[in-house]
LUMPAGU-838504 format. One record per residue (C-alpha): residue number from 1; residue in one letter; z, x, y. Coordinates in nm, 3 decimals. Example, Ala and Ser with C-alpha at 12.3 -4.5 7.8 and 13.67 -1.06 7.14 Angstrom:
REM LUMPAGU-838504
NODE seq type      up    east   north
NODE   1    A   0.780   1.230  -0.450
NODE   2    S   0.714   1.367  -0.106
END
This chain:
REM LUMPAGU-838504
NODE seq type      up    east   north
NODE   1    X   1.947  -0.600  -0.129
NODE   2    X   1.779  -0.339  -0.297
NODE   3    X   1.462  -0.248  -0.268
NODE   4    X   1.203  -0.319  -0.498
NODE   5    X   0.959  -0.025  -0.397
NODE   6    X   0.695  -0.227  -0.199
NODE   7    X   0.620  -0.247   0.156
NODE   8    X   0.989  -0.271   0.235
NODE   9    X   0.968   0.112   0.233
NODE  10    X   0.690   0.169   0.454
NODE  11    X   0.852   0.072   0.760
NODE  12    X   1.007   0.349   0.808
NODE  13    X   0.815   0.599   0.563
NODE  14    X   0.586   0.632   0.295
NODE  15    X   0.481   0.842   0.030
NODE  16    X   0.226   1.031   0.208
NODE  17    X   0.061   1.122  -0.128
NODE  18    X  -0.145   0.783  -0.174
NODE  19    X  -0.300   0.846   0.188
NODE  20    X  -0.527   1.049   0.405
NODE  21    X  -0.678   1.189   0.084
NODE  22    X  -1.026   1.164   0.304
NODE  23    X  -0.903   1.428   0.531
NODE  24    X  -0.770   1.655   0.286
NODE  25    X  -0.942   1.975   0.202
NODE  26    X  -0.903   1.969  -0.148
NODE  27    X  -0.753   1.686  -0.396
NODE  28    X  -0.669   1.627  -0.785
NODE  29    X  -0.551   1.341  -1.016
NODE  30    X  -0.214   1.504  -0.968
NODE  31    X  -0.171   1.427  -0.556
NODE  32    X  -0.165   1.010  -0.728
NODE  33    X   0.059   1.068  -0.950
NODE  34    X   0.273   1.360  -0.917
NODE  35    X   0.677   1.239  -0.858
NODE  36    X   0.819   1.288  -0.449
NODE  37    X   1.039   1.592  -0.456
NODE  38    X   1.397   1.586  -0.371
NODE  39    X   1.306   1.619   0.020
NODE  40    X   1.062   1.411   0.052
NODE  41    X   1.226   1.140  -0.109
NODE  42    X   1.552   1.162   0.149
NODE  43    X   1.305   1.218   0.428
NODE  44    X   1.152   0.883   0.323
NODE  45    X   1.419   0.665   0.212
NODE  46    X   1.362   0.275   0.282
NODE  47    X   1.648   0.173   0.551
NODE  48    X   1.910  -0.003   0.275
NODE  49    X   1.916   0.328   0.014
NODE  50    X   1.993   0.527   0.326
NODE  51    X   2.236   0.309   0.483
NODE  52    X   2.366   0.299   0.121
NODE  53    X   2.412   0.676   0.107
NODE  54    X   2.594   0.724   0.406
NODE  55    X   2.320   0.795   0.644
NODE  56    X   2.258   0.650   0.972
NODE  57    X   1.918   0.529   1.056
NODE  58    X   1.931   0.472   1.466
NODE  59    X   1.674   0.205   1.659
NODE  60    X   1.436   0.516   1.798
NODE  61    X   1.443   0.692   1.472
NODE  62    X   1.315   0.359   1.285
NODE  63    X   1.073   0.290   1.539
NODE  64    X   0.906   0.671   1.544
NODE  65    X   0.883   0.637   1.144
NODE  66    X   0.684   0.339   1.190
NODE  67    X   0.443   0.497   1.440
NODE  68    X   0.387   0.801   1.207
NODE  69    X   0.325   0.545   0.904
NODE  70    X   0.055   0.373   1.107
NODE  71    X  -0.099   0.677   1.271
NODE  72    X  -0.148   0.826   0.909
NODE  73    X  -0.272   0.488   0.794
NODE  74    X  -0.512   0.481   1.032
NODE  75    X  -0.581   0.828   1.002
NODE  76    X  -0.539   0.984   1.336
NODE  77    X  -0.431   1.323   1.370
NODE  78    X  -0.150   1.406   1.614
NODE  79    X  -0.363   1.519   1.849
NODE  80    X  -0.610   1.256   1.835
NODE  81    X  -0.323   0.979   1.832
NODE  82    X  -0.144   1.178   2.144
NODE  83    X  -0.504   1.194   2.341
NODE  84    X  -0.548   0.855   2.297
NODE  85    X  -0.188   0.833   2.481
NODE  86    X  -0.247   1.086   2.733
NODE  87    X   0.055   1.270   2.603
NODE  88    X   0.085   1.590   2.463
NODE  89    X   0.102   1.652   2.049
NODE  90    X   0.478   1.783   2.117
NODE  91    X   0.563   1.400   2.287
NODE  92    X   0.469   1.275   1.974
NODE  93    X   0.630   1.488   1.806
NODE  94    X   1.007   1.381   1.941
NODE  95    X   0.889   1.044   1.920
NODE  96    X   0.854   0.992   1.542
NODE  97    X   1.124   1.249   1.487
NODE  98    X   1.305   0.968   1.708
NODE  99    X   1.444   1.227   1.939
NODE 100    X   1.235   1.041   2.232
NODE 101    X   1.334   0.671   2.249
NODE 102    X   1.049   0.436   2.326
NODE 103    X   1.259   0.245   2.597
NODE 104    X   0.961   0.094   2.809
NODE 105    X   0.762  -0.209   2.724
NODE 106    X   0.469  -0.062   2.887
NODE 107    X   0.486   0.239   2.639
NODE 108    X   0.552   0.036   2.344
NODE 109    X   0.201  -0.192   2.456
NODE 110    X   0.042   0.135   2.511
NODE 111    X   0.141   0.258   2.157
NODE 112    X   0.053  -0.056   1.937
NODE 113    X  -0.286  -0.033   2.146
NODE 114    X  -0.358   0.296   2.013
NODE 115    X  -0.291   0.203   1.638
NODE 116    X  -0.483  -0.119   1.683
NODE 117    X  -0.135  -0.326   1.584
NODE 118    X   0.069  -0.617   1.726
NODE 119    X   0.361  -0.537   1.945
NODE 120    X   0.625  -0.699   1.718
NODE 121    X   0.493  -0.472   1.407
NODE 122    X   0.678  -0.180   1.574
NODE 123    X   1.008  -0.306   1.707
NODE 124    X   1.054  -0.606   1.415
NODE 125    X   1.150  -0.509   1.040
NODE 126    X   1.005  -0.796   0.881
NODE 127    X   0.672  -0.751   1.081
NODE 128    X   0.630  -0.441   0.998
NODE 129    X   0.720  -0.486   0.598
NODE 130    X   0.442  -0.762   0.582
NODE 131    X   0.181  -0.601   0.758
NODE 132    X   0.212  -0.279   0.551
NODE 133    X   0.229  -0.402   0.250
NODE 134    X  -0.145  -0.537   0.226
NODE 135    X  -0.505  -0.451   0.395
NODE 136    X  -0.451  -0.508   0.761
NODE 137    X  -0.699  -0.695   0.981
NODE 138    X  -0.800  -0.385   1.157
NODE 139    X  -0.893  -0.216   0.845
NODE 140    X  -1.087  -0.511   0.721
NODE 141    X  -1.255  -0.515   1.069
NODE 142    X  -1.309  -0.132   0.953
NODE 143    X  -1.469  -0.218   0.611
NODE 144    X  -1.676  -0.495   0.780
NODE 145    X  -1.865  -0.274   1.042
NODE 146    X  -1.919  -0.021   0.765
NODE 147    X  -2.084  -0.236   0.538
NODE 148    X  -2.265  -0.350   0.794
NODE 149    X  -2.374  -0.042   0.918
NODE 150    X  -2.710   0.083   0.746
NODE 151    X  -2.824   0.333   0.932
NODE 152    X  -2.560   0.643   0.935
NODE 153    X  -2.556   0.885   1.230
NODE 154    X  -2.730   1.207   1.265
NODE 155    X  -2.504   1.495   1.172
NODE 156    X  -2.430   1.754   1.370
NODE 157    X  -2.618   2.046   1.394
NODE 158    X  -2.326   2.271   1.231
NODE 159    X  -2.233   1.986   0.969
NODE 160    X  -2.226   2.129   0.617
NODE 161    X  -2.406   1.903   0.338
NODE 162    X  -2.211   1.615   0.169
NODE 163    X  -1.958   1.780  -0.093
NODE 164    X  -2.065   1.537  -0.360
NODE 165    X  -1.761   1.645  -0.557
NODE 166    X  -1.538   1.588  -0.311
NODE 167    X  -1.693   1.239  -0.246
NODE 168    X  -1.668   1.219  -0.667
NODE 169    X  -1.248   1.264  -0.640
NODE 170    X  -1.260   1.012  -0.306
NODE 171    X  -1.396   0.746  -0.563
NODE 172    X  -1.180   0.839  -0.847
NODE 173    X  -0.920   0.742  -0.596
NODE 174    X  -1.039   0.439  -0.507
NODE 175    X  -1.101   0.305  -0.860
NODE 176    X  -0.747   0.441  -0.945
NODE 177    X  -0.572   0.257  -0.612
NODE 178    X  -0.752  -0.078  -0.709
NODE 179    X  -0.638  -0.076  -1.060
NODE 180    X  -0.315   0.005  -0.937
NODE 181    X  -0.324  -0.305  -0.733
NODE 182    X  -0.204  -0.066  -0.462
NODE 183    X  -0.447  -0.231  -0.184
NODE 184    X  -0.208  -0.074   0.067
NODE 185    X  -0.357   0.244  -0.004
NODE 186    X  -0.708   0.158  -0.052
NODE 187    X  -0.710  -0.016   0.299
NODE 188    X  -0.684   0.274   0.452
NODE 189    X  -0.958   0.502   0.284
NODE 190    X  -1.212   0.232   0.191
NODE 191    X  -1.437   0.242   0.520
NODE 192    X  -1.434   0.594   0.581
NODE 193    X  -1.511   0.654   0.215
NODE 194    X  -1.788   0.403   0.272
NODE 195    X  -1.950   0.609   0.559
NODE 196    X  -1.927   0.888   0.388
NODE 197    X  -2.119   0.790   0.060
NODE 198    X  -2.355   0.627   0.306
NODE 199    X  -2.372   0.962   0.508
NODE 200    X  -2.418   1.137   0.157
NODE 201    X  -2.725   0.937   0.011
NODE 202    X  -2.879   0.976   0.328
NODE 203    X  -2.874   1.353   0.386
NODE 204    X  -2.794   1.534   0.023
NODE 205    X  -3.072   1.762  -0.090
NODE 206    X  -3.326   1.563  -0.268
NODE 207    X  -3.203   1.709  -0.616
NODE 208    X  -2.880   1.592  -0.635
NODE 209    X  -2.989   1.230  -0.477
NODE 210    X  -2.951   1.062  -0.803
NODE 211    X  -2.563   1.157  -0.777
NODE 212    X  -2.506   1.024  -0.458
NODE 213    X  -2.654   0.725  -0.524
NODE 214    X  -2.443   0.642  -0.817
NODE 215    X  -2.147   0.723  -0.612
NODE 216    X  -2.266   0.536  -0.320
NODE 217    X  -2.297   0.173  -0.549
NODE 218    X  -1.980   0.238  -0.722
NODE 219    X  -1.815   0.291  -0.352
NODE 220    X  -2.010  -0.097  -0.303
NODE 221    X  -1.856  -0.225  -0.610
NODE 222    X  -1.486  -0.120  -0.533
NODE 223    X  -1.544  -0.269  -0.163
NODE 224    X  -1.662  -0.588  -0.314
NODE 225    X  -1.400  -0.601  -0.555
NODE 226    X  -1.114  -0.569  -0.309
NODE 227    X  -1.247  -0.811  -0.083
NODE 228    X  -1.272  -1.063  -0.388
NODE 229    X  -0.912  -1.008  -0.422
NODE 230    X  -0.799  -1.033  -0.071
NODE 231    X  -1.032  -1.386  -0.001
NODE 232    X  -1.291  -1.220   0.190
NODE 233    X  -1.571  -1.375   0.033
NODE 234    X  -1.842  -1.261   0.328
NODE 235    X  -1.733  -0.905   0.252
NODE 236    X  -1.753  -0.963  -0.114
NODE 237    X  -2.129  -1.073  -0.041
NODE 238    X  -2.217  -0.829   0.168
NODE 239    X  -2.101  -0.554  -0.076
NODE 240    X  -2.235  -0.681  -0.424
NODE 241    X  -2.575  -0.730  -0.246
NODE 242    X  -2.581  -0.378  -0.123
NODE 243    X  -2.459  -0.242  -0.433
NODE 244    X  -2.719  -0.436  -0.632
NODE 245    X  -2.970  -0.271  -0.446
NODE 246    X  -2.850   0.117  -0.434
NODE 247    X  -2.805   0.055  -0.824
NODE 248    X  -3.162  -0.024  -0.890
NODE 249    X  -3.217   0.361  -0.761
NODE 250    X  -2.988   0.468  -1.033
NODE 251    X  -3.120   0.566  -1.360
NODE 252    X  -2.749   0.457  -1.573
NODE 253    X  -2.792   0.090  -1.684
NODE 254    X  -2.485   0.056  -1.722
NODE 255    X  -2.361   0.196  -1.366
NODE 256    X  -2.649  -0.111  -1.285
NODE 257    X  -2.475  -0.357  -1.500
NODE 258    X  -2.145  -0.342  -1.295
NODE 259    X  -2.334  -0.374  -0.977
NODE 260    X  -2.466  -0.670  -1.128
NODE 261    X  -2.165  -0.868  -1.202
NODE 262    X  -1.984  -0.796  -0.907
NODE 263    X  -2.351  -1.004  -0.769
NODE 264    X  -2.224  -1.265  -1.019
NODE 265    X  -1.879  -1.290  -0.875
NODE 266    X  -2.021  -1.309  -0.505
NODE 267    X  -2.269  -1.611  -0.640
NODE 268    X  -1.954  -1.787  -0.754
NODE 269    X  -1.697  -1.746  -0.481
NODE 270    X  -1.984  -1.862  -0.207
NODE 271    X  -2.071  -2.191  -0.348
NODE 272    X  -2.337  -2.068  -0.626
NODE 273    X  -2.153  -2.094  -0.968
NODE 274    X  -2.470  -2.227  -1.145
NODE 275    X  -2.664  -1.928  -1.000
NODE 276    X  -2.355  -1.689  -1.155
NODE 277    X  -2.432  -1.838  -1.479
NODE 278    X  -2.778  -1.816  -1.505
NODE 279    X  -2.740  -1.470  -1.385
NODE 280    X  -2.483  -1.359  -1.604
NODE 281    X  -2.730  -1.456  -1.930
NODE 282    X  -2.984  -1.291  -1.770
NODE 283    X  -2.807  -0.957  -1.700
NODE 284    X  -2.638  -0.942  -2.045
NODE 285    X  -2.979  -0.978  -2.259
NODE 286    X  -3.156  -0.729  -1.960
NODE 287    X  -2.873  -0.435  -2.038
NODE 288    X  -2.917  -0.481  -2.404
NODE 289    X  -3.033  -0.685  -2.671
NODE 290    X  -2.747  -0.807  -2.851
NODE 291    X  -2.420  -0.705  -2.895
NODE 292    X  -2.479  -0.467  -3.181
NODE 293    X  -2.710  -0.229  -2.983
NODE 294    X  -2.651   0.030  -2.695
NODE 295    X  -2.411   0.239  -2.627
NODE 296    X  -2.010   0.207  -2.575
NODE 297    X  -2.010   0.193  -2.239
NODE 298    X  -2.336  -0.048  -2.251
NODE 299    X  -2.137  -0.294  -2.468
NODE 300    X  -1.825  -0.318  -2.206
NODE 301    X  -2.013  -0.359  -1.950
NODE 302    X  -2.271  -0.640  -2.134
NODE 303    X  -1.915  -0.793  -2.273
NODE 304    X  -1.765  -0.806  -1.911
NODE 305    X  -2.091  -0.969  -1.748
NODE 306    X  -2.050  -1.265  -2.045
NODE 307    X  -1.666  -1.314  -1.907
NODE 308    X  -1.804  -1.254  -1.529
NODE 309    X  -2.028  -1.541  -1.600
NODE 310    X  -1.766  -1.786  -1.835
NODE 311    X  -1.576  -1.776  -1.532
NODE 312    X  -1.823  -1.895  -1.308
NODE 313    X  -1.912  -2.178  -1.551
NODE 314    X  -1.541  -2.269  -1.519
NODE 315    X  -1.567  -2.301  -1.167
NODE 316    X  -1.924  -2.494  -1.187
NODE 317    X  -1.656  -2.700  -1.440
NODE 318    X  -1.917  -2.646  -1.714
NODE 319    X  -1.654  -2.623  -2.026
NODE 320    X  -1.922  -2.572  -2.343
NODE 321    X  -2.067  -2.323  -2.142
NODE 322    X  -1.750  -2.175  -2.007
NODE 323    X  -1.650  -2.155  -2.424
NODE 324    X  -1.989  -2.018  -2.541
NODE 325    X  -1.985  -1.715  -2.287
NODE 326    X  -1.636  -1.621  -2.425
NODE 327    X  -1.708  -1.629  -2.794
NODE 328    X  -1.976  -1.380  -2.732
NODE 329    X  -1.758  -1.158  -2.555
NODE 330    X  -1.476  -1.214  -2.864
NODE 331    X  -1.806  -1.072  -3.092
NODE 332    X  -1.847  -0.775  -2.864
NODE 333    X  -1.448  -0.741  -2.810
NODE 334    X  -1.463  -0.651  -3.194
NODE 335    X  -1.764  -0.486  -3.241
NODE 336    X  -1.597  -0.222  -3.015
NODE 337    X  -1.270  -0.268  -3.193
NODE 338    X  -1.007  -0.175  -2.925
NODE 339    X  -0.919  -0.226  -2.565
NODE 340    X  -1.135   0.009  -2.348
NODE 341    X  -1.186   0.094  -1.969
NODE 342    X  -1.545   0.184  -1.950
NODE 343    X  -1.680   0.177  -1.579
NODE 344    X  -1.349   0.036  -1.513
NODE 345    X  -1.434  -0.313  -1.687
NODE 346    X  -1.099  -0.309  -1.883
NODE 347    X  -1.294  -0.491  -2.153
NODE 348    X  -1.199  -0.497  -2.469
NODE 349    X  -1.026  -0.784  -2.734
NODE 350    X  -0.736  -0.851  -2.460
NODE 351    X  -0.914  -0.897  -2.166
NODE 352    X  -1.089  -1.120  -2.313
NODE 353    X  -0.854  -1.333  -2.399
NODE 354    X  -0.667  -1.264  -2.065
NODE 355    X  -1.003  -1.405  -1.953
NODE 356    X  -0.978  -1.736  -2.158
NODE 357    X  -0.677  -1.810  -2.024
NODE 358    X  -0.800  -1.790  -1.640
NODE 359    X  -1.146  -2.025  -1.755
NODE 360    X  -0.905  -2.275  -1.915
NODE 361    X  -0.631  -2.272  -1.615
NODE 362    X  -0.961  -2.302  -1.401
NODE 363    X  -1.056  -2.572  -1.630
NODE 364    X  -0.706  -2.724  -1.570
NODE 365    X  -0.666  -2.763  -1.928
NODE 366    X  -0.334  -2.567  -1.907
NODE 367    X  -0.210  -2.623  -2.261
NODE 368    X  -0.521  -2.453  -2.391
NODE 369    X  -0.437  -2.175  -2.167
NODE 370    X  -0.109  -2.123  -2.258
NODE 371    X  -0.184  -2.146  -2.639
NODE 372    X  -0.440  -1.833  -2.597
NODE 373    X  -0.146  -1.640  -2.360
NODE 374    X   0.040  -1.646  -2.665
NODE 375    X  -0.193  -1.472  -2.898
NODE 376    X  -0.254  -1.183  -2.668
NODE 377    X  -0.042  -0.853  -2.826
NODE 378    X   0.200  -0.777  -2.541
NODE 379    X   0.193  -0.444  -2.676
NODE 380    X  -0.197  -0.442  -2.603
NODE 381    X  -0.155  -0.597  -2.255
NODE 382    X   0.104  -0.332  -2.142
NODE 383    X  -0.191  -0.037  -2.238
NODE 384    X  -0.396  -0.248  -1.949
NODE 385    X  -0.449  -0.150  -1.583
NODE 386    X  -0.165  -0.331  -1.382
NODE 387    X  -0.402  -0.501  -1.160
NODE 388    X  -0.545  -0.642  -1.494
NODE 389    X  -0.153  -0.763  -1.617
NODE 390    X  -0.065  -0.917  -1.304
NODE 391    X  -0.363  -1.100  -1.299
NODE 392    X  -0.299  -1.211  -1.637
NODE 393    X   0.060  -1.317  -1.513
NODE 394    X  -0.068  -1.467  -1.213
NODE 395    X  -0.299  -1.697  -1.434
NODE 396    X   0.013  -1.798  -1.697
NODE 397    X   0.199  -1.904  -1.352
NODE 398    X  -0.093  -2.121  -1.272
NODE 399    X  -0.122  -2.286  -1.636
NODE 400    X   0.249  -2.335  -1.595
NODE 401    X   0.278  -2.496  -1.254
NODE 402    X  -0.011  -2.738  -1.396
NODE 403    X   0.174  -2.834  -1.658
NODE 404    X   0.506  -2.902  -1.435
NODE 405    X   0.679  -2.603  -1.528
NODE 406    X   0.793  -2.527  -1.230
NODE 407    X   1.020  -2.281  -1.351
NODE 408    X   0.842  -2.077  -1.584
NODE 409    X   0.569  -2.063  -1.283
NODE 410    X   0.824  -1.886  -1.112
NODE 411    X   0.921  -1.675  -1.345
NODE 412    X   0.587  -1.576  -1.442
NODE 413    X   0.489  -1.527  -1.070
NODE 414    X   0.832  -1.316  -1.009
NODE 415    X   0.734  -1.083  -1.317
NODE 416    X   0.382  -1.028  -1.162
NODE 417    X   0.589  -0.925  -0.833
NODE 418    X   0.771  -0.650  -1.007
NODE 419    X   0.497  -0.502  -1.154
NODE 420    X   0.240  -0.500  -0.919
NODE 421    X   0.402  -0.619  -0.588
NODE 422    X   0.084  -0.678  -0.375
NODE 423    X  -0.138  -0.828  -0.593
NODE 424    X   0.113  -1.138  -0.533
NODE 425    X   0.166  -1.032  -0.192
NODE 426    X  -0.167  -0.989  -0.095
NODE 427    X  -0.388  -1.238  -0.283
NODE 428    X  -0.472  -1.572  -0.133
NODE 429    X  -0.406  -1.738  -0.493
NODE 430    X  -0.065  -1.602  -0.488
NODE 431    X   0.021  -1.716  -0.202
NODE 432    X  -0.127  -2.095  -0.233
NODE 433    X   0.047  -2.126  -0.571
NODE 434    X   0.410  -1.998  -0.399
NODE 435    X   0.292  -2.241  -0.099
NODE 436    X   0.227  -2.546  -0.404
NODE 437    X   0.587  -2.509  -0.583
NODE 438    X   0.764  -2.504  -0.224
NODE 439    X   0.603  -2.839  -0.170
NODE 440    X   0.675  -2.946  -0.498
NODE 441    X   1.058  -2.896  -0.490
NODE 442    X   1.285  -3.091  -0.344
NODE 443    X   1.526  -2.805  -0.295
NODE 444    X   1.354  -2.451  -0.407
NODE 445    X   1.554  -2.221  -0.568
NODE 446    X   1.718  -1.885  -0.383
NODE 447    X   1.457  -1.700  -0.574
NODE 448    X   1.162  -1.926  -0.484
NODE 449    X   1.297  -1.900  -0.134
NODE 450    X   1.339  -1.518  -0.139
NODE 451    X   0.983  -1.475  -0.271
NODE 452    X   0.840  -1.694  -0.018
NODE 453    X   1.046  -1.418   0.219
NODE 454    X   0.844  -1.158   0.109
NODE 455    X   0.526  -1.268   0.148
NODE 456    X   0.597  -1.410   0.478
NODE 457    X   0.555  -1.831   0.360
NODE 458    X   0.800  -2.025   0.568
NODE 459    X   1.016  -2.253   0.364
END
């Protein structure tokens, strides 16, 4: 089978441009999206291409590619991975060259102890695919004691002041990887990336504060965000309510406003959807008056907080609320006239409607959803961030399999696969639909029963 360019690869390389960009020296918007060259493509080759070209891929040589994916991941050097062995940097070396087998049980223990992994991740193909291909538990365990950190540690004596434009590129990044849906990569780089804005605020020169504030509640806001995605609601709380408050620090209202509705989505996903609501109307008329006034940026964010809060009247199953939040944001939509990506909101006449069709698949009135899927200009909704079309994909599947269209679910929910593989293979309400149309057929299809492969459901 070939692959489809998702985790599959990473088990026995990566491209080793979408990580350790926290450790690099220097970085551009080129190092995401420059093209592999020729080498590093053959160096990296996922097992079936090089099979398929002739080349032979031998048991230590597949195992020492997986142990330099994870040390990178985890971002040890080789010298700090081989200390934490007691072996020299040359040992490790051989070993993910594969020119030293990793024969012993004892060193294999030894090994996943050191990258913080389960045994079978190194030694088991499958394992390893569907533990790379989302935010591991010991990088949420990573994010979680960084959030909950608050007090960072002295530096050292000979530590240079926070580079605040190096810190500015680290959050490009982040933004970039989450609209990319390519949570793989973010995983990695979000804690460290959190201590260091943390470190930043706390000990930049008093002039240039203001700057690392604003990058220190964005940093909040992208945490919160990807734990939203991933299901981990007490993260998600943890980071909009830290956010919130490094935001009030920060003259941009707008830069305010997104901290504010990422408060709104923490509300609803921990049992407070009224809250979210009230909230939301609050926010909106605080950032500006009406839709009319402020500036570009002010009007995607206002217009994003109105959808933030229709879908958390959905969820409080409040339809002529849910309705009257989204025909505000259709006014704003066209007052700004296009689709937009201000403060990474994506807002614009699309996403709004992308957003009517999650409040009325909330709603469960799936035939309503389905009829505003249709209006949206698939033109328009290729122009979006892919984290924003998947979505959108993921919510037509939804609308589908309540309406008994079992088939159509799965195509929908196979389309959102190709184009953004982990935001079905790594979201919770991916994985419970797949789960739902298992149960639901008598005999699932091949393709129901390969996808359910994938993301590691048991059919």
């Amino acid at each position: 089978m070939r692959s489809t360019g998702g985790a599959e690869e990473f088990c026995l390389g990566m491209d080793r441009r979408m990580l350790g960009i926290l450790g690099r020296e220097s970085y551009s918007l080129s190092n995401v999206v420059r093209p592999r060259t020729r080498k590093s493509a053959r160096a990296f080759r996922p097992q079936g291409v090089a099979e398929q070209a002739g080349e032979e891929v031998n048991e230590p040589d597949r195992i020492g590619r997986r142990v330099r994916y994870w040390r990178e991941r985890r971002g040890l050097t080789r010298g700090h991975f081989a200390d934490l062995m007691g072996r020299s940097p040359s040992w490790v070396d051989k070993v993910e060259a594969g020119e030293r087998k990793l024969d012993r049980l004892s060193v294999l223990e030894q090994v996943a102890s050191a990258l913080d992994l389960p045994l079978h991740v190194l030694v088991d193909d499958d394992a390893c695919r569907l533990r790379a291909q989302c935010v591991d538990a010991a990088e949420v365990t990573a994010i979680r004691a960084a959030l909950q950190h608050h007090e960072p540690a002295d530096p050292a004596p000979d530590e240079p002041e926070p580079d605040l434009d190096r810190l500015q590129r680290q959050v490009l990044y982040a933004w970039l990887a989450f609209q990319s849906s390519d949570y793989a990569s973010l995983g990695p780089v979000l804690a460290r990336l959190l201590t260091a804005a943390q470190r930043a605020r706390r000990y930049t020169d008093t002039s240039r504060r203001p700057s690392a504030d604003a990058l220190l509640t964005q940093t909040y806001q992208i945490a919160a965000s990807t734990a939203r995605k991933l299901g981990r609601y007490d993260l998600e709380w943890i980071a909009a309510d830290r956010g919130w408050h490094v935001a009030q620090d920060v003259e941009d209202p707008v830069l305010r406003g997104g901290a504010t509705f990422r408060v709104i989505n923490a509300y609803q996903d921990n049992a407070g959807a009224t809250a979210a609501v009230a909230l939301a109307r609050t926010a909106a008329r605080t950032l500006i008056p009406s839709p009319a006034s402020g500036s570009v940026g002010c009007r995607s964010v206002y217009g994003h907080i109105l959808l933030q809060g229709a879908m958390s009247a959905a969820v409080d199953n409040n339809a002529s609320a849910a309705r009257e939040l989204l025909d505000e944001a259709h006014q704003t939509a066209a007052l700004l006239g296009q689709d937009r990506n201000d403060y990474y909101t994506a807002f614009g006449p699309t996403n709004v409607l992308i957003h009517q069709v999650a409040a009325m698949v909330q709603l469960r009135e799936w035939s309503q959803a389905l009829q505003a899927a249709d209006r949206i200009n698939e033109h328009h909704l290729r122009l979006l961030p892919k984290e924003r079309r998947a979505n959108h994909l993921l919510d037509v599947a939804r609308a589908h399999s309540l309406a008994g269209h079992r088939e159509e679910s799965l195509s929908h929910l196979l389309h959102a696969e190709r184009l953004a593989p982990r935001e079905v293979r790594c979201r919770p309400i991916a994985l419970d639909l797949i789960t739902d149309l298992i149960r639901r057929s008598r005999n699932p299809s091949p393709e129901l029963r390969r996808l359910a492969t994938r993301t590691g459901i048991t059919t």
